[in-house]
Every structure is written in structure tokens, then in C-alpha cells.
N, C-alpha and C positions, 0 to 999 in steps of 0.2 A: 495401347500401352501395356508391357508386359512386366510382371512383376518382377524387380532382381531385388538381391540382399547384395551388401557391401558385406567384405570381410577386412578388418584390421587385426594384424598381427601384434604382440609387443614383447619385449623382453619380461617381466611382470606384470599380472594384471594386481589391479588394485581399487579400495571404493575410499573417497577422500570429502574433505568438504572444502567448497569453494565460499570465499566470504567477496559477494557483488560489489563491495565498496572497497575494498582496496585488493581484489585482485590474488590474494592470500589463496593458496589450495594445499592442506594438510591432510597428510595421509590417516583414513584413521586404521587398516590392514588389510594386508594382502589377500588376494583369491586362491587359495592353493589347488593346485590344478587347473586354474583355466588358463587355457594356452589361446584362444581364439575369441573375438566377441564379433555380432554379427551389429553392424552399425545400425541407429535409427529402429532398433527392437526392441526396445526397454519402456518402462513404465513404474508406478510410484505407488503403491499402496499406503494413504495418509492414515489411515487409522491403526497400521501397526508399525508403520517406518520399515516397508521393507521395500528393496530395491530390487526388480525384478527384468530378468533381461538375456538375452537366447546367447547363448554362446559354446562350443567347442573344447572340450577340454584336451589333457596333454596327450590320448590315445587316440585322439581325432574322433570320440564321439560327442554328435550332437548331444547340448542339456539345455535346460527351462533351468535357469539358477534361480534362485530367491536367495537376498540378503538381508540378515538386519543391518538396517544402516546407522544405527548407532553404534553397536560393536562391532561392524566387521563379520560378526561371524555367518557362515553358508548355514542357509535353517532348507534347504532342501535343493537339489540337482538330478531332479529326475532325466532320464534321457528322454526324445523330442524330437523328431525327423521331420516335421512337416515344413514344406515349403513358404514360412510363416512370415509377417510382417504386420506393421500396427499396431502393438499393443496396447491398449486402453484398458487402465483398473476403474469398475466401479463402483466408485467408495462407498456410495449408499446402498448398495448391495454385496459388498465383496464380494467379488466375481470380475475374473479376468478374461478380457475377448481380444479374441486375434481375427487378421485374415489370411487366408490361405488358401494357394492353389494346388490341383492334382498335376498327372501330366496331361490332361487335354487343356489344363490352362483357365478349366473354371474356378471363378471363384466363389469360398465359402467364406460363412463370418461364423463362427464357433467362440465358445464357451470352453475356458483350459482350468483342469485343478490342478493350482498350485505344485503339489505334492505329489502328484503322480504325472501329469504331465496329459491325462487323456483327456479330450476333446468332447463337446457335445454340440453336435451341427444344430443350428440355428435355424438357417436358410442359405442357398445360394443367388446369388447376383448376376443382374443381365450385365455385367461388364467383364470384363477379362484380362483385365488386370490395372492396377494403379503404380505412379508413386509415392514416393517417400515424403513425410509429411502433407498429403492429401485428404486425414481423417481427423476428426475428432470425438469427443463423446461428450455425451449432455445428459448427466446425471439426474437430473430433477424427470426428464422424460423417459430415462434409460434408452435411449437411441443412440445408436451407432452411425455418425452419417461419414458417409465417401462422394470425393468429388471426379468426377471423371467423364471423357469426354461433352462436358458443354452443361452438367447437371449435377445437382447434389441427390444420392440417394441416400434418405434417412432410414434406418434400420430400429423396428422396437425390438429389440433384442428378448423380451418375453410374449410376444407374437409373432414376428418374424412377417410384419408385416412392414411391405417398401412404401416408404413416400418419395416423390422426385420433385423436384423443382430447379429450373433455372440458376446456373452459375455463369454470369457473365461476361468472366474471364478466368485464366488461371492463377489462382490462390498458393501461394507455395508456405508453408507451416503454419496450417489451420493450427489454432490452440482454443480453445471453448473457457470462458469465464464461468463457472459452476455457480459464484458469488452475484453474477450479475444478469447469467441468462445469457452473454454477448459471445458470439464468434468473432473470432479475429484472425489478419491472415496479409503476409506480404505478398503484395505484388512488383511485378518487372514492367517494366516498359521503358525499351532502350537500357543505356547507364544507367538509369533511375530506378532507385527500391521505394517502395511505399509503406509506413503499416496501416490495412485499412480494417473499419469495422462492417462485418456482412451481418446482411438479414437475408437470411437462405428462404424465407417463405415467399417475396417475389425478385430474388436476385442481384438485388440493389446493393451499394457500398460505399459509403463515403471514406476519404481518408483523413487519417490524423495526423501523420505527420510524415517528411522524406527520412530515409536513412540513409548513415551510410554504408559506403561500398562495403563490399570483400568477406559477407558473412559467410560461413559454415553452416551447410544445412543440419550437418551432423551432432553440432554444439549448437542447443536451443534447449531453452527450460521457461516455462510461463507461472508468475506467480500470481496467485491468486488474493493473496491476501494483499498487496500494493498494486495488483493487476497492470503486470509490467513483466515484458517481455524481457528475456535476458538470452543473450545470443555474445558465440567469440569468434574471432578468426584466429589467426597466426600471429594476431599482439594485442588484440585489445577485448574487455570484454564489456559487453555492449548492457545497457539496462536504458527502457521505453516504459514508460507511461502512460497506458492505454487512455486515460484521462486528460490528461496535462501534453503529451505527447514530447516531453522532454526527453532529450536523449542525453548518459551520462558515461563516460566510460573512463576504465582504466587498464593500466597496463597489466598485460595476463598471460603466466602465470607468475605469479609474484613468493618465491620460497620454494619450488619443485624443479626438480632438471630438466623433466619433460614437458614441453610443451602443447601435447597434445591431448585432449579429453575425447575419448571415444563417444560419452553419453553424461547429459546432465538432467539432473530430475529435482524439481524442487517439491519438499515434504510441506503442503498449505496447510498441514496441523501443527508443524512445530516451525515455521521460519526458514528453517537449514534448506541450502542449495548445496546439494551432492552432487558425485559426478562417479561414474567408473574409467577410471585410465590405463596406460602401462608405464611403465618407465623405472630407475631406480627406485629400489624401497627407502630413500632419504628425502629430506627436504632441510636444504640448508644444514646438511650436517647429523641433523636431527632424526633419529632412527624411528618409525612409523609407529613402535610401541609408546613414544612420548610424542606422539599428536595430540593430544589432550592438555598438554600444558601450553595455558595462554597465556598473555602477560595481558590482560586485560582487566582480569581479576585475580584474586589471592582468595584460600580458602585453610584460617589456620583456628587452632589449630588443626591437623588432620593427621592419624583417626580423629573422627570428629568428637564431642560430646555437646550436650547440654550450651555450653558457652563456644561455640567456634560461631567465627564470622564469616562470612564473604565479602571482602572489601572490593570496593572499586575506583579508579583510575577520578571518578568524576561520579558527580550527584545525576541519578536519573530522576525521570516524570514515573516512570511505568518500567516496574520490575519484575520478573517472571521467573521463576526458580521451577525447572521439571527435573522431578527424581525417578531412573529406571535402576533397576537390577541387574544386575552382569548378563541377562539372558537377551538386555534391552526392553523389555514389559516394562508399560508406565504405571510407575505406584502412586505417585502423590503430587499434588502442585502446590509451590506457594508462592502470594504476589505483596506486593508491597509496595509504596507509591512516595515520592521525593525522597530519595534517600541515594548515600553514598555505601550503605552498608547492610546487607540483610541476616541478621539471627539465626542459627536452624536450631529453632525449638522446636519439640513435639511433635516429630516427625514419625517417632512411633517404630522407626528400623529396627530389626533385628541385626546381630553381629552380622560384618560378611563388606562385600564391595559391592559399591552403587557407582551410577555418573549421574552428576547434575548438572542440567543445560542450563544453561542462562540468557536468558532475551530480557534487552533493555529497551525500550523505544521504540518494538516493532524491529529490531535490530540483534540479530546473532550472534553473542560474543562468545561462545565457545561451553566444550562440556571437560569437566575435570571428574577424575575417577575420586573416590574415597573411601573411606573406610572408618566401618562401624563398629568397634569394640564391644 
């Protein structure tokens, strides 16, 4: 198996948030300069929400872009030629690893800085190439494993030492459970999709439950904190519970012109399922600078003071208020429990504009900009 990259084109690139329960994807800003994104390249850094993924800009050169994903803005684009794929951030180390081949075709598993884009070779692999969706990482071990012809090769990424073992068939969108220790991974056979759960140390797999047809390998995001696979195709988008193996879907995209999502990554520190796309910079009308106004909540008055509320729609169990700075840096959290409305006392801001996210019930209702007098 030889390694290839997918290239999709689009009229704007753009980084958005997708909400799994009703299908909603709002733009939060465009990518200036990027003309090109390399499919199935991207990956999620949870401890500072940045959204990280190979792509082409408007002179046709190769970049390692980093985004914040809550502002939108590019916090680095270094340039990047290497024949790369797989990206895995890991979170308990920050530290991002790719793999990559030269031209005789071998392949290497490296170590990339962010901000410069240069490589630290690991080790090389007796395989010679994979594909797309065939790796995962398992942070509590720091192993990097790959699955390829008839075997999983685990990688410690701070030894560089390989373990092999048995893969009894082919696995297509490994995802690793961090939370649980679990891999997980669909299978084909015939018409028939599977998600099943692997134990890569003697091969074995049981399945949880069938899916259905027509997924997108390229549109996948695995979340950790419901540990629930979220997948779309060309109308719907798909959410599995590794658990429960319920499957729930809706129709997607719901508010955007384009229908298409190049890459989706979900952030298991804060809730939100992002995506990078292209398409018009509108949604519904709604120009990408006012992605942040939800009708979920209300937050008045704003500028804020002493006395502003955040009201909502309906009483929650469990309410979670996260405060960043326009740079996206998280400053403060506050939670608060049965209520239909939360206070911002004492939050201690200096003048200037923040966004506050708000998660109700394990559930994303959106971030509103404000401002501090």
C-alpha cells in the first residue's frame, strides 16, 4: 500500500463549528490565504484549541497551518514539503507526530514543531506505506500504532521502539478512546459497515453495532467525552455510541451553502465539534463575523458590568460558562447548577473583548463575543 494525500480545492477556506444535534455549522472565519487543504491531515490540540492541518496556500506553497479555533485566527503557517499524513496531537505531551514518506517510499514517523514546521525523526517502519485513517495514538502509552498489511505496529514515540501484533482484518477509521484506553474502528464486509471494538494485543474484536451506508472517510471526528463517533456523508450527519451503540442522525449541513466539510475535529476539552471547509463566507444570510450570535442564549446587559445575566431558553442541570480573550487563551470558568440564568460576578476582567462559551448538559450552545468597560 502506497501512501497518497487527497487534495480538495474550494472557493474559501474557512474553520466553523458544527453542533451534532441539529446539524447547524457556523462559520466562526475565514482562512486568508489558503487556497488548498490536503484531506484526512489535520488533527486537534485539546489543551489550547488549536486546529492544526497541512494545507497549500494561494502561491502553491506547501504550509503546516495552526489555528485558534475559537477566534479563527492563523497563530502560525510555516512552510512543509514533506510527503506527510496522519497526524496525531499528543495532548499529554504536546507534541505533534506525523508520517511520512521520502522518495524510495520508506516510511518515517517524526516529531513536527508547530511553529517552524521542522521534523525530528523518531524511527523508520518496516511498512511502506499506509492508508487514510489506519493510525491512531494512545496517549497514556505515548505510542503511535499503524495498521498495515495483516498487523498493528505500535510505536513509543519516546523510544522508538516497535511492538507488532495481529490485526485480523481491515479496520477503516481507527479512533483511540484516551478516556477509556478502548480502540475503535469500522469494518466492511460486503454492503455491511460495522463499528467494532479492538484489542490490538491478541487481535480480537467484537462489534457493537451495524451502520449505515454511504459514510465519508474524509468527514470523521471521535468524541471522547460521550465516546461517540461522529461521521457525515452528502445529507446526514451521523453520531454512534461506543457504549449504547445507538445511532442518531440529522440532516447536514443545516444554515451553510456548502455542503461540504473537508475535515472535522472535535475539541474533548471544551465540547465543540469544528470542522475546516470552503464554500461562501455566509450562512443563511448571516455574514461569518456574526457566527457568534446564538439565539440560545441572551447575554444583557453587554458591555457587561457587575449586574449582566446570561439567560436561557430553559432551565439546566449543569451549566458551564468558559471565558477567553480575543487571543483565544482560556482565563476563567464558571459553573452553576439548576438554573435558567447565570450572573457574571467577579470575574475580575480588565477593559477589552472576551468570548464566553457556554455548555449546558454536556451540550454546546455556542460562544458570544463581549465586552468589558
Amino acid at each position: 500500500m502506497t501512501l497518497q494525500l487527497y487534495i480538495v480545492k474550494g472557493q474559501s477556506e474557512f474553520i466553523g463549528i458544527i453542533n451534532p444535534n441539529t446539524g447547524t455549522d457556523n462559520i466562526i472565519d475565514s482562512i486568508p490565504g489558503d487556497e488548498l487543504i490536503y484531506c484526512g491531515v489535520s488533527t486537534f490540540d485539546n489543551n489550547n484549541h488549536r486546529f492544526i492541518f497541512y494545507g497549500i496556500d494561494r502561491s502553491g506553497n506547501n504550509r503546516l497551518y495552526c489555528i485558534n479555533a475559537i477566534t479563527g485566527a492563523i497563530l502560525s503557517q510555516a512552510s512543509f514539503t514533506l510527503n506527510a499524513g496522519e497526524f496525531h496531537y499528543d495532548n499529554a505531551s504536546n507534541t505533534l507526530y506525523t508520517l511520512y514518506s521520502d522518495t524510495g517510499n520508506i516510511l518515517t514517523l517524526a516529531s513536527i514543531d508547530i511553529n517552524t514546521a521542522a521534523t525530528t525523526t523518531i524511527t523508520t517502519l518496516p511498512v511502506s506505506g499506509y492508508g487514510g485513517g489506519t493510525t491512531f495514538f494512545e496517549e497514556a502509552d505515548h505510542a503511535y500504532v499503524i495498521q498495515n498489511s495483516g498487523s498493528f505496529y505500535s510505536v513509543n514515540v519516546n523510544t522508538g521502539i516497535i511492538t507488532t501484533t495481529p490485526a485480523p482484518t481491515a479496520f477503516n477509521e481507527l479512533q483511540f478512546d484516551n478516556t477509556t484506553g478502548i480502540p475503535y474502528g469500522f469494518v466492511m464486509d460486503g454492503p455491511s459497515m460495522y463499528l467494532v471494538k479492538i484489542n490490538i494485543s491478541n487481535g480480537t474484536f467484537v462489534t457493537i453495532d451495524t451502520l449505515p451506508s454511504g459514510y465519508n472517510s474524509i468527514e470523521f471526528a471521535f468524541d471522547e467525552i460521550s465516546h461517540t463517533y461522529i461521521y457525515g456523508n452528502s445529507n446526514n450527519l451521523y453520531s454512534i455510541n461506543c457504549n449504547t451503540g445507538i445511532v442518531s442522525s440529522t440532516v447536514f449541513p443545516v444554515g451553510i451553502n456548502t455542503m461540504i466539510n473537508f475535515e472535522m475535529q472535535y475539541d474533548n476539552s471544551s465540547g465543540i465539534l469544528y470542522s475546516i471547509q470552503w464554500g461562501a463566507l455566509k450562512t443563511d444570510g448571516l455574514e461569518s463575523k456574526d457566527a457568534f450570535d446564538n439565539i440560545d442564549f441572551d447575554i444583557f446587559p453587554n458591555p457587561v458590568s457587575d449586574h449582566s445575566l446570561i439567560n436561557f431558553k430553559k432551565s439546566y442541570k449543569d451549566i458551564t460558562i468558559s471565558v477567553y480573550n480575543s487571543f483565544g487563551q482560556f482565563l476563567v470558568k464558571k459553573s452553576i447548577s439548576n438554573s435558567r440564568y447565570v450572573e457574571l460576578r467577579n470575574l475580575t476582567l480588565s477593559s477589552g473583548i472576551y468570548l464566553l462559551s457556554v455548555t449546558c448538559d454536556n451540550v454546546y450552545l455556542g460562544t458570544k463575543k463581549v465586552i468589558v468597560e
